[in-house]
N, C-alpha and C positions, 0 to 999 in steps of 0.2 A: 675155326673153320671146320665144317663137315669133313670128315676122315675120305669120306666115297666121297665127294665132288673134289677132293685136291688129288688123289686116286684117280679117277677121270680126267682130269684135267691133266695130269701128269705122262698119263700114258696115249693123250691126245697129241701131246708136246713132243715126245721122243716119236711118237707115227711119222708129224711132220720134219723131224731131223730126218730120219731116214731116208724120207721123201727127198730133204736135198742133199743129201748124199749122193741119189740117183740122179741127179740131174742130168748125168751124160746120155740116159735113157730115152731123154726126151728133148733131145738137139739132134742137128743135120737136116741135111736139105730132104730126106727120103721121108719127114715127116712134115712136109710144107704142105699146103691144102691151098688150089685156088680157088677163089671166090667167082672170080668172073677174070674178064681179060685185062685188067684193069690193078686186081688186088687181090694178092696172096697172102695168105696165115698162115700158121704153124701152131702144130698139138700144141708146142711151150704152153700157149697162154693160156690153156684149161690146167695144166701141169699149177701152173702159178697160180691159178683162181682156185683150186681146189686147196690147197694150203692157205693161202687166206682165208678162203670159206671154213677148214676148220678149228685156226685158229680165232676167230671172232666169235665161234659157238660158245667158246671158254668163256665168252663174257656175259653170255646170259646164264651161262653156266654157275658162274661165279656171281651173278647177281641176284640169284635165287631168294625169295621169302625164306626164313627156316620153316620146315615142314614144311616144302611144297609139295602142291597136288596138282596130277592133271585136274583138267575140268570134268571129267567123267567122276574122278575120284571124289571131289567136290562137292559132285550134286548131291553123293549117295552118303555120303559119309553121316554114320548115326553116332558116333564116336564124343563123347562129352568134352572136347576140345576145342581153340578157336578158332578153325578152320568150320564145324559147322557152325557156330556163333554168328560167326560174318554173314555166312551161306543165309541162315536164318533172317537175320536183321535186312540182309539183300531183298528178301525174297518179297519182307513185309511193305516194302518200298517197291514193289514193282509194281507196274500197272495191273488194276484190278481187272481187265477181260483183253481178250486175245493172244492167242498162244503164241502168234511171231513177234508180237511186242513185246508179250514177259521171259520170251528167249531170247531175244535182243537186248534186254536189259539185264540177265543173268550174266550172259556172256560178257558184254560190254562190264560190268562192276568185276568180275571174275579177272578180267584179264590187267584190270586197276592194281591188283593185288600179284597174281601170279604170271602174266603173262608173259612173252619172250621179250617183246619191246621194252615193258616196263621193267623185266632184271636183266636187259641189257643197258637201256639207258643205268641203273642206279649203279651195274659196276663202273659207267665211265663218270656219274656225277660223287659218286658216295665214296665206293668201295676205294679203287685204284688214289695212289698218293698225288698231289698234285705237282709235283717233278714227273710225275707220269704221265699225269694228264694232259703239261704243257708236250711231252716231249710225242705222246699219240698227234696230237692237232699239228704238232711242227710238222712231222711226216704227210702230213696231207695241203697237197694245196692245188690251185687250179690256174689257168689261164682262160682267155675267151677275146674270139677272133669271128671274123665274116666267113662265113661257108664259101670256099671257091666252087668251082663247075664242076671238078672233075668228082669219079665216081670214089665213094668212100667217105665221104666228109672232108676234105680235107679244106686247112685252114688258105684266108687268102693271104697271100704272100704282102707281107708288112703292115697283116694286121693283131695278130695276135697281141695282146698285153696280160698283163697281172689282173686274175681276180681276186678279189677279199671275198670268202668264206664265212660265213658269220658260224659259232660255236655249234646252234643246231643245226646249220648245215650241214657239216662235216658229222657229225653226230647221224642226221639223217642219209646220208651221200655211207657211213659205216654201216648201219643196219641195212640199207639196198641191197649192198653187198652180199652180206648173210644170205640175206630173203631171196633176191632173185637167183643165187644160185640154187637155193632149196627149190625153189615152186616153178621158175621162171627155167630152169637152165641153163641160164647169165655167167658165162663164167667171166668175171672184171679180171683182167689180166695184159700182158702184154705181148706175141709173137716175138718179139726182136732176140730176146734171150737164145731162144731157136736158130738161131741164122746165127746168133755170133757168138759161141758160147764161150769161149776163152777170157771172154770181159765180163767183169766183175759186177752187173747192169744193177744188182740186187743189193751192194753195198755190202756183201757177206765180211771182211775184212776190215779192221777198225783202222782208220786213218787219221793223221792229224791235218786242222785247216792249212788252206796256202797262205803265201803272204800276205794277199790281198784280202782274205778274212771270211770268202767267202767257203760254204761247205764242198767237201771233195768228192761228195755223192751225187749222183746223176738222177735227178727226180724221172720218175718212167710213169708214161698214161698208163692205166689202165682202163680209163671209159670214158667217153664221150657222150656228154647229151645235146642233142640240136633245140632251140628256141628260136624259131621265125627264122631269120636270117643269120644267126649266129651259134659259133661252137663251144658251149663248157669241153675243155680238156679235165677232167679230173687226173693229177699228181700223186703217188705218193714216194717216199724216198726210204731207201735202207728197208724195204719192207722185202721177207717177214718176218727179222731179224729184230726190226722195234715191235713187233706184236710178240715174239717170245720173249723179250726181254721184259718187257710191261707184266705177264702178266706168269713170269718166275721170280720177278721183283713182290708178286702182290703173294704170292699163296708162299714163301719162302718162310 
């Protein structure tokens, strides 16, 4: 493994310990925020979307081509190595006239190779062990219910069930994450922690199951998406305590 990307990643890792260290920094009611008359938030959930957000970078981070290059670096590089190789053979394949089709096709083969999508998917298909990879997807799960009347989304009352997720789901529903907090200002996260900080909402603490067999962690929304008449809750559990864990298992 690259010395500077477990380096980076390393000192991305202790940011976010520290971050919940602080967590009392970002509880109580003097940092609630209403929305309307209806529905109030709390800083928490930006608190918590940002540590997600930079624990997930670790994974494109770590999923990196060796020798990667931005795309600037890319175009120009005269360099006798396989980075212009590809560039070259790219280029020969691209359409013979117009500028926004043969930049459309640079970019689009470019990001085949080094893009953020593509070495985040490959550290969750390639890189990360598969005890790891079961244990990322266990942490995530959803439900999906009829949108009631009131304002906020909220579910109608005895309709929520279990949704199944399919692999690229949750895989697609992980990189959202990332992205819309980068571009969008999305922070996926959840208020509640805010209002009650004394409870353990995050799973920080390792416990053993109950009798009954079921997990003794409390799965928490962090996003919601509406379709027609219906609510995805997106779930995740122990988080971001199973994203440090996955990914000091992987670079260790």
């Amino acid at each position: 493994m690259d010395s500077n990307k477990k380096k980076l990643v390393e000192d991305r890792i202790q940011l976010v310990k520290q971050l919940n260290e602080a967590k009392s920094n970002f509880t109580g009611p003097d940092l609630s925020q209403r929305i309307n008359h209806n529905t109030t938030t709390h800083l928490y959930k930006h608190y918590q979307g940002l540590r997600f957000y930079l624990l997930l970078t670790c994974f494109d981070i770590l999923g990196q081509t060796e020798g990667w290059y931005s795309f600037n670096e890319w175009l120009y590089t005269n360099k006798s190595e396989p980075a212009k190789q590809e560039r070259d053979l790219i280029s020969k394949n691209a359409p013979s006239s117009g500028a926004l089709k043969i930049t459309k096709h640079m970019h689009s083969e470019y990001n085949k190779i080094y893009g953020a999508r593509t070495s985040f998917n490959k550290f969750i298909d390639n890189v990360i062990s598969e005890e790891n990879r079961l244990k990322l997807f266990s942490s995530v799960t959803a439900i999906i219910g009829e949108r009631g009347d009131k304002v906020g989304g909220l579910f109608l009352s005895g309709t929520e069930k279990d949704y199944d997720l399919s692999y690229k789901q949750k895989k697609d529903f992980l990189y959202s994450l990332r992205c819309d907090f980068t571009h969008e200002g999305i922070s996926y996260g959840n208020p509640t922690g805010g209002f009650l900080p004394h409870f353990d909402l995050e799973g920080q603490h390792s416990l053993s199951s109950n009798e009954s067999g079921t997990s003794p962690y409390i799965s928490i929304e962090i996003y919601r998406k509406e379709i027609k008449e219906e609510i995805i809750s997106f779930r995740v559990t122990r988080w971001p305590y199973v994203l440090i864990e996955i990914i000091e298992s992987t670079i260790s």
